[in-house]
C-alpha positions in Angstrom: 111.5 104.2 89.0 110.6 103.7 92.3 110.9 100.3 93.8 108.9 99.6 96.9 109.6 95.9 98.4 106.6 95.1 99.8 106.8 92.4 103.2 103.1 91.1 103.3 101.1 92.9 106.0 103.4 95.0 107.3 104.1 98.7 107.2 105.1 99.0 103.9 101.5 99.2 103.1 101.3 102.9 104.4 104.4 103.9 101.2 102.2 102.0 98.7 98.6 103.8 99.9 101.2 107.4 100.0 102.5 106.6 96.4 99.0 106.3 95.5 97.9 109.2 96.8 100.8 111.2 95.1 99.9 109.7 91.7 104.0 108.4 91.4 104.9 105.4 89.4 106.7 102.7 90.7 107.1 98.8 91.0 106.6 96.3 93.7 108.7 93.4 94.5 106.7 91.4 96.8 108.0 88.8 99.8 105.9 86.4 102.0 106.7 86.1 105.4 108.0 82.9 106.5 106.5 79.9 108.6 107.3 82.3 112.0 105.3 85.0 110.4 108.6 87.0 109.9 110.2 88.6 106.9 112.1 86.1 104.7 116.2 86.2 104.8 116.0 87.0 101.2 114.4 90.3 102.7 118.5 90.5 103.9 119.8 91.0 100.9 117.4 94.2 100.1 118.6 95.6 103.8 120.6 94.3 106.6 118.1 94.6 109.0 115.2 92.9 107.2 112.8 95.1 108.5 109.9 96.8 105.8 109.3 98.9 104.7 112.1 99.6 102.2 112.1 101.5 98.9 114.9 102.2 96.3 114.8 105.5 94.3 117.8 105.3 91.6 120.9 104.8 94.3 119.3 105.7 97.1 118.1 102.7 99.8 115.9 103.9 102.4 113.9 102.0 105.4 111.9 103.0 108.3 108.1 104.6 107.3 108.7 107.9 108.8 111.8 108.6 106.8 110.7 107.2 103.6 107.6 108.9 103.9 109.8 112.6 104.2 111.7 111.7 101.8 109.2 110.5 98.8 107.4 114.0 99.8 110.2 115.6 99.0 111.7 114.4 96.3 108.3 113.2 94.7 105.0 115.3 96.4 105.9 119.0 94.3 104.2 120.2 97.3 101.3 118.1 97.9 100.2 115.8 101.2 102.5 118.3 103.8 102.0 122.0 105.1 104.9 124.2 104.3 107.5 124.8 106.6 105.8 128.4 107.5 102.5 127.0 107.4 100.7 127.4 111.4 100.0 123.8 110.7 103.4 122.1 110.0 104.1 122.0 113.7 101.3 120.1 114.4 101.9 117.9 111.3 105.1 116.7 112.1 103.9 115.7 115.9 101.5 113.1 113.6 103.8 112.4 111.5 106.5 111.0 114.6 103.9 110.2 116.8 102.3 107.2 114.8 105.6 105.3 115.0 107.5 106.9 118.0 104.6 106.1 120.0 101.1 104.8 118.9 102.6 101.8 116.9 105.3 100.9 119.1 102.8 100.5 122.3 100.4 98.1 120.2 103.6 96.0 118.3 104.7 95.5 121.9 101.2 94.0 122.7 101.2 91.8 119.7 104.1 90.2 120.3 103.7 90.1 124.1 100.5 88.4 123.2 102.2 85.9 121.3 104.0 84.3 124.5 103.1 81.2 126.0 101.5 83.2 128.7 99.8 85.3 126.7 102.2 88.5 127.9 100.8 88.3 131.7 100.8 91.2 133.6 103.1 93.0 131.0 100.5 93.0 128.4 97.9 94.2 130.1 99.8 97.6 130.9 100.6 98.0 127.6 97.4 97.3 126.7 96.1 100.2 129.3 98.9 102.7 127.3 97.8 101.6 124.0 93.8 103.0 125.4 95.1 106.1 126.7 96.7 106.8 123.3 93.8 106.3 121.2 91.4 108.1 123.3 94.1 111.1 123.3 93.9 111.0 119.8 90.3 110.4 119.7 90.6 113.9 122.0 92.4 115.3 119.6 90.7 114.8 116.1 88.1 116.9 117.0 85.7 117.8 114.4 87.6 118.2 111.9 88.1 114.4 109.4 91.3 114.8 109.2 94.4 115.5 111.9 95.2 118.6 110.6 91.1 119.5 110.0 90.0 119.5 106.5 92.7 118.9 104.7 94.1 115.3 104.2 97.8 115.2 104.5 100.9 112.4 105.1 100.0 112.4 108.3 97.0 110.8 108.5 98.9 108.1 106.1 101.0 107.5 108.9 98.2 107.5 111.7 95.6 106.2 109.8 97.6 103.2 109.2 97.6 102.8 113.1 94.4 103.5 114.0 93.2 100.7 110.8 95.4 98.1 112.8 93.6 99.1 116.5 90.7 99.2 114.5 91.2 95.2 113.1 92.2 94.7 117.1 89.0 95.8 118.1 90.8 98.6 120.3 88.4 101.1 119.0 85.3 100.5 121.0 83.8 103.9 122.6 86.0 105.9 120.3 83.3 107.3 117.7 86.0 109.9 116.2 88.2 107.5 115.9 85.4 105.1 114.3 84.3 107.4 112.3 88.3 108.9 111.2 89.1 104.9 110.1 85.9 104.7 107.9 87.0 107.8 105.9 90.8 106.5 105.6 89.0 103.6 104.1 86.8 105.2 102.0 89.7 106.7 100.2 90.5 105.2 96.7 94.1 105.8 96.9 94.0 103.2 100.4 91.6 101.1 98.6 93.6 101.0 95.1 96.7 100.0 98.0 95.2 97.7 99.9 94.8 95.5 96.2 98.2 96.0 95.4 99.5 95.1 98.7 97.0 91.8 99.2 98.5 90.4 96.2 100.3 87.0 96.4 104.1 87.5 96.5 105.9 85.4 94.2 109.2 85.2 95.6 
């Protein structure tokens, strides 16, 4: 059995919504963040660096979204959620895939946090702020037509991106961005998010 330990709004979300999708069983153990908003130190004890998401499948630990995202489609997805590796697409999937995290999410966590100084971030904020808008209008750019990143087929890597783009979304970063819009609505249309967003919004107990 899987074990997914969940850190309240955090990333973690995006292996709960991709466990729905797939359809896999597997358990929750659920932590509240603390009075600084960070993970608790019992979050320690699952990993050294207290950072979520984590899952454990049988003996094997895994953190950081990306990873356990390739690794639960691998081991779990018979196929599903990710082009082949001959597929025309799978280039294109994996740039999505790395992107959401390599770039697009660590450009807006910086902005958060650089938001949460006394000064509000100052000047520093601001250009991140500038990056974070030239990221989503090149992804804007780049959904096209097509509701999904890799057209009309939904796959992992719109877990991973559409995870981001919900977050600019809740940050108001969307505005002028009617792909993008339109591209979150969908992700939240999904039952799979919606059935993962309950799960994930429930109270931890520990």
């Amino acid at each position: 059995m899987i074990t997914v330990h969940h850190l309240e709004s955090s990333r973690s979300q995006r292996v709960l919504w991709l466990l729905e999708e797939l359809g896999v069983p597997y358990e929750v153990k659920r932590f509240a963040r603390d009075a600084t908003g960070r993970a608790p130190r019992e979050y320690r004890d699952v990993h050294p660096l207290g950072k979520s998401p984590v899952i454990r499948d049988e003996d094997v630990l895994l953190a950081e979204s990306g990873a356990i995202v390739e690794y639960l489609l691998e081991r779990h997805g018979s196929g599903r959620l990710a082009p082949s590796p001959a597929d025309p697409t799978r280039p294109r999937y994996l740039f999505w895939l790395h992107f959401a995290e390599g770039t697009a999410m660590a450009f807006i966590v910086t902005g958060i946090v650089l938001g949460m100084t006394p000064d509000g971030g100052g000047p520093m904020r601001d250009v991140f702020q500038t990056e974070v808008r030239r990221i989503l209008e090149y992804v804007d750019g780049e959904l096209g037509d097509g509701p999904w990143l890799l057209g009309g087929e939904f796959s992992a890597a719109d877990v991973m991106m559409g995870y981001v783009v919900d977050v600019a979304e809740r940050r108001g970063d969307l505005a002028g961005l009617p792909r993008l819009g339109s591209y979150v609505e969908r992700v939240r249309a999904r039952p799979a998010y919606r059935r993962a967003q309950e799960i994930g919004a429930a109270r931890a107990s520990s």
